[in-house]
N, C-alpha and C positions, 0 to 999 in steps of 0.2 A: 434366425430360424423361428423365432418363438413369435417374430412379430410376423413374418409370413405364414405362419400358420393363425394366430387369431387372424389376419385378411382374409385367407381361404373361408375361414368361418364364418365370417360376416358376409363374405361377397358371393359365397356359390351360395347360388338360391336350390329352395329344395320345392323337384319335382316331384307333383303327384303322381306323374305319369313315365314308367320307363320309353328309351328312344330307340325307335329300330329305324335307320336312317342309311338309306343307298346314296352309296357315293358315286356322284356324277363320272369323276375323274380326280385321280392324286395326280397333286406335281410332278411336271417329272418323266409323268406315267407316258409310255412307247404309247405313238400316236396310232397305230394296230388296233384292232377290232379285239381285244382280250379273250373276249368267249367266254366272260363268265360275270355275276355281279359281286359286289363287295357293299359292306355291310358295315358300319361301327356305329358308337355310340356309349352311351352309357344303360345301365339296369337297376332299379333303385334294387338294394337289398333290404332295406331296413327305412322306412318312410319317416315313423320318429324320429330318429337318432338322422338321418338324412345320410344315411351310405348308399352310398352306388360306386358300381365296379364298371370299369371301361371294358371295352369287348371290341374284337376285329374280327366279322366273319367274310371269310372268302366259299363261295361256292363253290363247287366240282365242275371242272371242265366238262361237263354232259350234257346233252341234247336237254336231260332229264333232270337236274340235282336233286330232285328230291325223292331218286331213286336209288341214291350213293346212301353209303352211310356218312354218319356223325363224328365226326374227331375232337373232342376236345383238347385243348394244349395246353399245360401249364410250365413252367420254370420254379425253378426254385430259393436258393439267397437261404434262409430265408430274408423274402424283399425284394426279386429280380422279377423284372418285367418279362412278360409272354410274348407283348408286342414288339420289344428291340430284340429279344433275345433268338424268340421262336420264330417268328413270323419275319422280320426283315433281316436274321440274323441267317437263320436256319433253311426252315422250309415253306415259307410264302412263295407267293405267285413273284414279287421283287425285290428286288437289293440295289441301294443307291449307291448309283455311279459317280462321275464327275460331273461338276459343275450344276450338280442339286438335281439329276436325270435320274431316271429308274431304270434298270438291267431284268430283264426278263429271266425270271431261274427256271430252268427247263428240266429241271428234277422238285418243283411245287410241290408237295402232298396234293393239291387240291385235282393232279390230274386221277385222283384214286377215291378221292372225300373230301365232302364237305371241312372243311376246318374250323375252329374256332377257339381263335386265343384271346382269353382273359386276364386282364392285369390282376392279377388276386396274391394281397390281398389289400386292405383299404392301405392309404397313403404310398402302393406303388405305383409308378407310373402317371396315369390320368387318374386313377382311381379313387377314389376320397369320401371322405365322413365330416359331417357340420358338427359333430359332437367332440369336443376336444377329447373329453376323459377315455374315447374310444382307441385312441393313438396309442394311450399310457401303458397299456397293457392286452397284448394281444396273443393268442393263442393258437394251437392247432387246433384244438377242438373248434373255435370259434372262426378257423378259415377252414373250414369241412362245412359248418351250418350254413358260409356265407354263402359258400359253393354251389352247395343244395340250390340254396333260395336263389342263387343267380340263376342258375339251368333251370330251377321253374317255371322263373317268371320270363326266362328268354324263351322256352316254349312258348309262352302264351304270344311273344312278339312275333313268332316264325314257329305256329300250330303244324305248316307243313312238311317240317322235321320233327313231330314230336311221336311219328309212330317209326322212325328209322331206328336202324343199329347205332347204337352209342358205341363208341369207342372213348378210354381215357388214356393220354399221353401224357408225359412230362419225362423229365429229367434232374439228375440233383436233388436237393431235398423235394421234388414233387413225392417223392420217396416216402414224404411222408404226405405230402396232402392231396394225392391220388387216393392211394390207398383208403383214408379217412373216407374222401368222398365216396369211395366205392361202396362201402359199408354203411353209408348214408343211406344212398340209394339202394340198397337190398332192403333196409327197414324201410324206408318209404313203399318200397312195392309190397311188402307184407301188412301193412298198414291196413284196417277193417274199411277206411275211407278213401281209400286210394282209387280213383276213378277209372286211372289209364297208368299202367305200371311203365317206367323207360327201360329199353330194351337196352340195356347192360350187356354189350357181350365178349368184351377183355379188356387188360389191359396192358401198357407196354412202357416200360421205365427205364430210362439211358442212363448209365453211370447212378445209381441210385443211393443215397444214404438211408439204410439201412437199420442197421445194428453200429453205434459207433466202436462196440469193441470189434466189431468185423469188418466194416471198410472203408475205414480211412486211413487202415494202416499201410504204410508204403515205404517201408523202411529196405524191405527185400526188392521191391518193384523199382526203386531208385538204385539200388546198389546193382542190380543186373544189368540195369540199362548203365551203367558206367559212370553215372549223377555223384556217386558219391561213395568214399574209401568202405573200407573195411570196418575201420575204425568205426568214423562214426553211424553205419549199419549195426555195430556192436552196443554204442551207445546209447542211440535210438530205443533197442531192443532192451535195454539195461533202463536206461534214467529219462527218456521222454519219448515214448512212441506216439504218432499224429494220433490216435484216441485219446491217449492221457493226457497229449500236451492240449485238446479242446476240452477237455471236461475243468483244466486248470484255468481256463480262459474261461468257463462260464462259471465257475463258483468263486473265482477269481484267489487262486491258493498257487500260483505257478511260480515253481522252486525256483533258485538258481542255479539248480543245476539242470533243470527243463530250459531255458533263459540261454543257459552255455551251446548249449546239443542244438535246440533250433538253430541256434548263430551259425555254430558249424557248418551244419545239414545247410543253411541259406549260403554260407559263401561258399561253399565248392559246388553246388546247383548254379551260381552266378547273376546278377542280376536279371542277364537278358534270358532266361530260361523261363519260360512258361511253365507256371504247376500244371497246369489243363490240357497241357500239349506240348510232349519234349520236342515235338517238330518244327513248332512255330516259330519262325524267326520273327523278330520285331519289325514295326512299322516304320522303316526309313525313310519311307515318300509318301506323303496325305494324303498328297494329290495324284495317286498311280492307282487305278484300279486295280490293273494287273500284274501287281507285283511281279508277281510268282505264277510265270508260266513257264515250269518249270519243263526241260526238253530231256526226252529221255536217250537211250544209246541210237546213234546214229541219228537223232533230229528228231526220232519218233517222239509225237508226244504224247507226256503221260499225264496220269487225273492230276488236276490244280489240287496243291494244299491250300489252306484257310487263304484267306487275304488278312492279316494282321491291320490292315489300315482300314478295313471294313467297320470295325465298333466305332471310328470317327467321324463315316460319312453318316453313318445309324443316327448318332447321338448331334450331330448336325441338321438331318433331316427332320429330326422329329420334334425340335426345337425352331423349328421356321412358323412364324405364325400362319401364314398360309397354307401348311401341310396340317397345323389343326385346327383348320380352320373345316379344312378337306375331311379332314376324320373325326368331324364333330367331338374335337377334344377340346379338355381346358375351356368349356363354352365364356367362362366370366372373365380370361385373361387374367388369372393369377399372375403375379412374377414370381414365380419361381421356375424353375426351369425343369424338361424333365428328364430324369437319370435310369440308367440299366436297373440300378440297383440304389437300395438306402432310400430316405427320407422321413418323415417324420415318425412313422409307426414305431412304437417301442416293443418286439417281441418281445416274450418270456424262452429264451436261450435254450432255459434247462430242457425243454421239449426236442434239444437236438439229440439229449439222452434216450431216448423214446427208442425202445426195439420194436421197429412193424415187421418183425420175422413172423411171430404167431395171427395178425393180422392178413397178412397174406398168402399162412397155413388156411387159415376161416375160410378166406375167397375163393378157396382152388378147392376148398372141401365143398361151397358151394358151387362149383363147379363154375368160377367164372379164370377163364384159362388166363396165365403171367407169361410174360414175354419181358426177359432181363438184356439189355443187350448193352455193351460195355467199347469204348473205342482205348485201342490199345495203347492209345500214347498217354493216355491221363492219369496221374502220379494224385489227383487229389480224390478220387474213387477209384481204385487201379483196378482191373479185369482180374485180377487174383483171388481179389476180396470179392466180389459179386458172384465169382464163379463159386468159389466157399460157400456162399449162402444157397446158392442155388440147389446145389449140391445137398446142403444139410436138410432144404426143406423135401427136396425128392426122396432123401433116406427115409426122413421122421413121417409124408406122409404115406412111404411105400408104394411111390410111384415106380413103373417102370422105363426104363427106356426106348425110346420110340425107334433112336440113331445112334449109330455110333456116335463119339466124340470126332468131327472131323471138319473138313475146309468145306465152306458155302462157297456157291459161285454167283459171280456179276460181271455180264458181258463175255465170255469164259475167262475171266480174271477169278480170281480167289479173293470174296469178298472180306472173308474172317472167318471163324472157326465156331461150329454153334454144337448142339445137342438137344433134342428133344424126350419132354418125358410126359406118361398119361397112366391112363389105368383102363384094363380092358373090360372093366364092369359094365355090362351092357351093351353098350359098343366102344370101339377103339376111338379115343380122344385127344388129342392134345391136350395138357393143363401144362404145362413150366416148357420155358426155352431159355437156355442160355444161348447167346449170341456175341462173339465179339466183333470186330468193325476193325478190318485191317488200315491201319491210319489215322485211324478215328481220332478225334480228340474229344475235353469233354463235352463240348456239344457236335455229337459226331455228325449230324447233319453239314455242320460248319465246314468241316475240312472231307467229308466224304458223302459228297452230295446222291451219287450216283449208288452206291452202295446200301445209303438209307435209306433211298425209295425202292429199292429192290426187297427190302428188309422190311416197310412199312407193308409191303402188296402181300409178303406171306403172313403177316400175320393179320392181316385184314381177310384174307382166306381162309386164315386158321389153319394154315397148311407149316412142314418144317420147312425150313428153308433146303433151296437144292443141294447136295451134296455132289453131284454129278452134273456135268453141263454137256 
């Protein structure tokens, strides 16, 4: 590792100039007239130190794209990539099929926005810095500044989005570095020097890490769902709940009898049990797109769960030299190869302690409205804990309820169960929505394609979602 990272050092050369760079055509890509362009490349962040952040933008399926708004997408890890996770994972324009082909997703974000996934922060994905000591220690703070300075300097590459509605997404710990950014950018627009303010106008966070005393606990959310006895739900609760047993993992003090309870808790869940989704069965065939088309009563059929073998063809595709070749990645052919998650960057952990509850009290008091939406099969953020939070900030900022607590609909199907809350000061608003995602896992786009774009269009409205169909 250490020798492929001084390579990286030596051999990416540092541009002066960041790259906004249309891609002809990816591998792969359905020989169709797509109806839209695509965009990657890299964005210096930092000239001295030589960081620059990889980026993938997809336009809006529209006559007009630069009449859509803005989305930007992050992931979280922290360390996970935007572009495996979000964009060829979740909700891009494709998803690779067999034999190195792309698969048209007909539930794209981009048929609503502009999109744009960023590997952030340096050393994920294509992402990277020539300056070694910059890997040793990194921070939230200092992926919120990088953030900033990448959506600056990507305006300057594409001026034609820079008067659109911004949107910020993510998932997972984006939890925390949405949020940061968001609060970036309301000081930059308060700024005395601020030329042209970015038009900031929500945000929306799937399964989000939080408050770690509030949602990673999943001690009841495993025992209802059948995961695991009595017992060790008592134990959990008593000698290592998932908050306590990570905070023993980042200051590194984890008992033996935290050590006992995880064992438990991990063999009666099973190996083949996904934390992210009790739904998911495992990937038994590489080479099977379609796993799981799964047929409902009498032959009808019902929405596909995840494809389990999906993060294979991902992490296959994206390691073809000729797909980075297409996505202006990896320009110096480093060997290393590139992963979902991990690599060289050394976070600073303790920051997974960070409570963004009063952060995103700030946001909503500056009236930039949250959108929380949770898929119910995920055991590593459970819908429990987020609704808690939800909940506590609508008490403490004396919000009102816009909806009852009840079922959303998709397609007239029941897409999950939301609630909306605002304040009628001046006029009637939306600020907070909880949302759950009936299926969902934790990247609910993944396993609930159809439902999260249903779910991305009302909040890109700013409207609740339907309770009535």
């Amino acid at each position: 590792m250490a020798f492929l990272l001084l390579l990286s050092i030596v051999s990416i050369f540092l541009r002066s100039k960041s790259s906004a760079e249309l891609i002809t055509s990816l591998p792969g890509q359905p020989e169709i007239n797509v109806g839209f362009k695509q965009y990657s490349g890299y964005i210096i962040t930092n000239a001295e130190h030589g960081r620059a952040l990889f980026y993938y933008f997809v336009e809006a399926q529209s006559p007009d794209p630069s009449s859509r708004p803005l989305t930007l997408w992050l992931n979280g890890g922290p360390g996970c990539s935007s572009v495996g996770f979000g964009a060829f994972m979740e909700h891009g324009p494709f998803k690779p099929g067999q034999n190195g082909s792309l698969i048209k997703n007909d539930y794209s974000w981009n048929l609503e926005s502009n999109m744009l996934y960023v590997e952030s922060p340096i050393g994920v994905g294509f992402s990277y810095s020539n300056t070694r000591s910059d890997y040793e220690n990194w921070n939230d703070t200092q992926t919120a500044q990088e953030n900033l300075q990448f959506l600056l300097n990507w305006y300057e590459e594409f001026p034609q989005h820079r008067n659109s509605d911004l949107f910020l997404t993510g998932e997972s710990y984006a939890g925390h570095y949405i949020p940061q950014l968001a609060a970036l950018l309301l000081d930059y627009n308060d700024r005395p020097d601020t030329k042209q303010i970015i038009n900031l106008k929500a945000i929306a966070l799937g399964n989000p890490l939080l408050d770690l005393d509030i949602s990673v606990r999943s001690e009841d959310f495993l025992w209802a769902h059948g995961v695991i006895t009595d017992r060790t739900r008592q134990l959990l609760k008593k000698e290592c709940n998932a908050s306590r047993s990570v905070r023993e993992a980042i200051y590194n003090h984890q008992t033996d009898q935290c050590i006992y309870v995880e064992g438990k808790s991990s063999s009666e869940m099973g190996d083949d049990t996904q934390t992210d989704d009790l739904l998911l069965p495992i990937c038994v065939s590489k080479t099977s797109v379609n796993q799981l088309d799964i047929q409902g009563i009498r032959g009808r059929t019902r929405s596909k769960v995840g494809d389990p073998c999906l993060n294979d063809r991902i992490f296959t595709y994206l390691n073809r030299p000729e797909v980075q070749r297409a996505l202006y990645a990896n320009t110096t052919n480093v060997p290393s190869r590139w992963k979902f998650c991990g690599g060289p960057l050394q976070y600073q952990y303790e920051n997974v302690d960070t409570n963004l509850i009063p952060l995103i009290e700030d946001l909503i008091m500056a009236d930039i409205p949250i959108w929380f939406y949770s898929g119910d099969q995920d055991t590593k953020i459970p819908l429990t804990q987020t609704r808690i939070i939800a909940n506590k900030v609508a008490s403490h900022l004396g919000l009102l309820p816009f909806t009852d607590y009840g079922p959303w609909y998709n397609k007239k199907q029941i897409g999950g169960w939301s609630q909306s809350f605002g304040s009628f000061l001046g006029q009637k608003k939306t600020l907070l929505t909880f949302a759950t995602v009936r299926g969902g896992a934790h990247e609910v786009p993944f396993t609930s394609p159809s439902q999260a774009l249903t779910l991305f269009r009302s909040f890109l409205n700013g409207s609740p979602l339907r309770q009535r169909e």
